[in-house]
Structure formats: structure tokens, C-alpha cells
PLY file of the C-alpha trace (Angstrom):
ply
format ascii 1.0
element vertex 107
property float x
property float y
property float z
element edge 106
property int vertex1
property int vertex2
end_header
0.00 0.00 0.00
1.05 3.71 -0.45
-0.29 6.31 1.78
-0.05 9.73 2.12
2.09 11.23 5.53
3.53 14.43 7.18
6.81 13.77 8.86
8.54 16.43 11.12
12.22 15.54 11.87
14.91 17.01 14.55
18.33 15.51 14.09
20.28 17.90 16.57
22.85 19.99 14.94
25.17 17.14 14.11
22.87 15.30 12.50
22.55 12.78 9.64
20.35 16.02 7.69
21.83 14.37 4.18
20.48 11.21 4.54
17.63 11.95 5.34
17.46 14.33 2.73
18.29 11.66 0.22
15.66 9.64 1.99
13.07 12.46 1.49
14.29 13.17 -2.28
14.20 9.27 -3.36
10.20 10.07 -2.30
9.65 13.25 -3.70
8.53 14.53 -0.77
7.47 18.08 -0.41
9.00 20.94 1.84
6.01 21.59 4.34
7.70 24.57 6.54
10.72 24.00 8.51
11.94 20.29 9.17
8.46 18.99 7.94
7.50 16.94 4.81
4.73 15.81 2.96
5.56 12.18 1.23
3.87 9.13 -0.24
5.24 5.87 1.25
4.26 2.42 0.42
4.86 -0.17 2.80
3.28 -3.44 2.77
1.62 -4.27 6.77
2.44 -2.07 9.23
3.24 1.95 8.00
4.90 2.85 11.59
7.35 0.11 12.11
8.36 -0.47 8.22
9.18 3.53 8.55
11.30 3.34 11.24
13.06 0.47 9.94
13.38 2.40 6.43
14.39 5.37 8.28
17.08 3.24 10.70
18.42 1.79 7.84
18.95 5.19 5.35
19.50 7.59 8.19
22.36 7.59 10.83
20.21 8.31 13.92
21.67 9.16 17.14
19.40 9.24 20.67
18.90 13.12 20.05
17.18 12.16 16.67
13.30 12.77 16.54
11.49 11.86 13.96
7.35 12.34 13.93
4.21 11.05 11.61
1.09 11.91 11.14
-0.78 9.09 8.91
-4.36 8.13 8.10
-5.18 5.46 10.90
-7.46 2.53 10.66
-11.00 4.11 11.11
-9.59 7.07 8.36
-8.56 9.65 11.28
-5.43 11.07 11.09
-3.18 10.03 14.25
0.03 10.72 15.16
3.42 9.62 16.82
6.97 10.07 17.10
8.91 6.66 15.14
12.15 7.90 16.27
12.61 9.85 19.85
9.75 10.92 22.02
8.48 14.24 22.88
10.33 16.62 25.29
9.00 19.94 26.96
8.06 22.76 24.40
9.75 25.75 24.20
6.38 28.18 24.70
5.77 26.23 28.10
4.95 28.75 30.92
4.55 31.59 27.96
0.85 32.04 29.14
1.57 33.07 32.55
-0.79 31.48 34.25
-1.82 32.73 37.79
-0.32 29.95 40.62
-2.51 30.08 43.96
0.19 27.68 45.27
1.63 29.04 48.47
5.03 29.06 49.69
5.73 28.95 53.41
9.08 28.59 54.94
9.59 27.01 58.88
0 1
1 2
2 3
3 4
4 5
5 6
6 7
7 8
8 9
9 10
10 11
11 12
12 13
13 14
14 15
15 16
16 17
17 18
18 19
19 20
20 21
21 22
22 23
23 24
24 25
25 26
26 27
27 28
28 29
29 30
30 31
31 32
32 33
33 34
34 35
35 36
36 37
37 38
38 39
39 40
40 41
41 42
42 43
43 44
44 45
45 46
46 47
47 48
48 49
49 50
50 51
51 52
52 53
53 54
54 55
55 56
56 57
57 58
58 59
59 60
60 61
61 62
62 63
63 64
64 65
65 66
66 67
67 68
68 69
69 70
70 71
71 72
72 73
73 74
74 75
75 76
76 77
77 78
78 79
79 80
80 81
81 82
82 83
83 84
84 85
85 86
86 87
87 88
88 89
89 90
90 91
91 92
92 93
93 94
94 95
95 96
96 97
97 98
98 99
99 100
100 101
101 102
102 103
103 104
104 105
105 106
């Protein structure tokens, strides 16, 4: 099967950005903003794992590597989930200032 996905990628600043670039290009994927992609990839059973094995396999990934999909799921909803990394605090956290009615009390 071939399906249509969105992948956004962070390889850290020594990262493997030319093979995955190749990866991308072999595709034809299209530039979707900064480090995001739109792609068609066929895989035969199971989209996630044959990814992450494609991506393992073209792509020298280090443990700062992240690498996240958004594909159609089984009922037709879109899902998403990182194939390579996980998800780490964003950088607007604690941007909306919201008001704390924790107290502080010393002894």
C-alpha cells in the first residue's frame, strides 16, 4: 500500500540532515515549513514500524534524533506519533503566565 504522511524531523545539529534528505528526495517529498514533509510511502503491513526500519536503515540516527508522523489510521482519522525519539517539553511552556494560587511557606 502507499499512503499519504507528514513527517517532522529534529536531528540535533550534528545530524545525519543528508540522509535523510536523500531519503526524502528518493520520495519526492514536499517541503512543508521547517523540518516537515509531505511524502507518499508504500509499505506493505504495518506503515509505523516499516518507517522506522526504512528510516534506521537510510539515516544515521543518534538518541537526540526525533522523527514524527502523522498518517491516516485505521478508522480514516489522522493520528500521530513520534517513530524515532519521544516528545520533550516545548519551548512556549509557561509563555501564558498562568496565575499559581500555590503558596510558599518557609519554617
Amino acid at each position: 500500500m502507499k499512503t499519504a504522511i507528514w513527517i517532522s524531523y529534529d536531528l540535533g545539529v550534528r545530524g545525519d540532515y543528508e540522509g535523510l534528505y536523500a531519503f526524502l528526495d528518493s520520495l519526492d517529498a514536499k517541503e512543508c515549513g521547517d523540518s516537515a514533509a509531505y511524502l507518499k510511502f508504500e509499505y506493505d503491513h504495518d506503515l509505523v514500524a516499516e518507517l522506522k526500519a526504512t528510516l534506521e536503515e537510510r539515516v544515521s540516527l543518534d538518541r537526540r534524533a526525533r522523527i514524527y508522523v502523522v498518517f491516516p489510521g485505521e478508522t480514516g482519522k489522522y493520528r500521530g506519533r513520534f517513530v524515532i525519539g519521544r516528545r520533550k517539553r516545548s519551548p512556549w511552556s509557561g509563555y501564558a503566565g498562568e496565575e499559581s494560587e500555590e503558596v510558599d511557606e518557609v519554617e
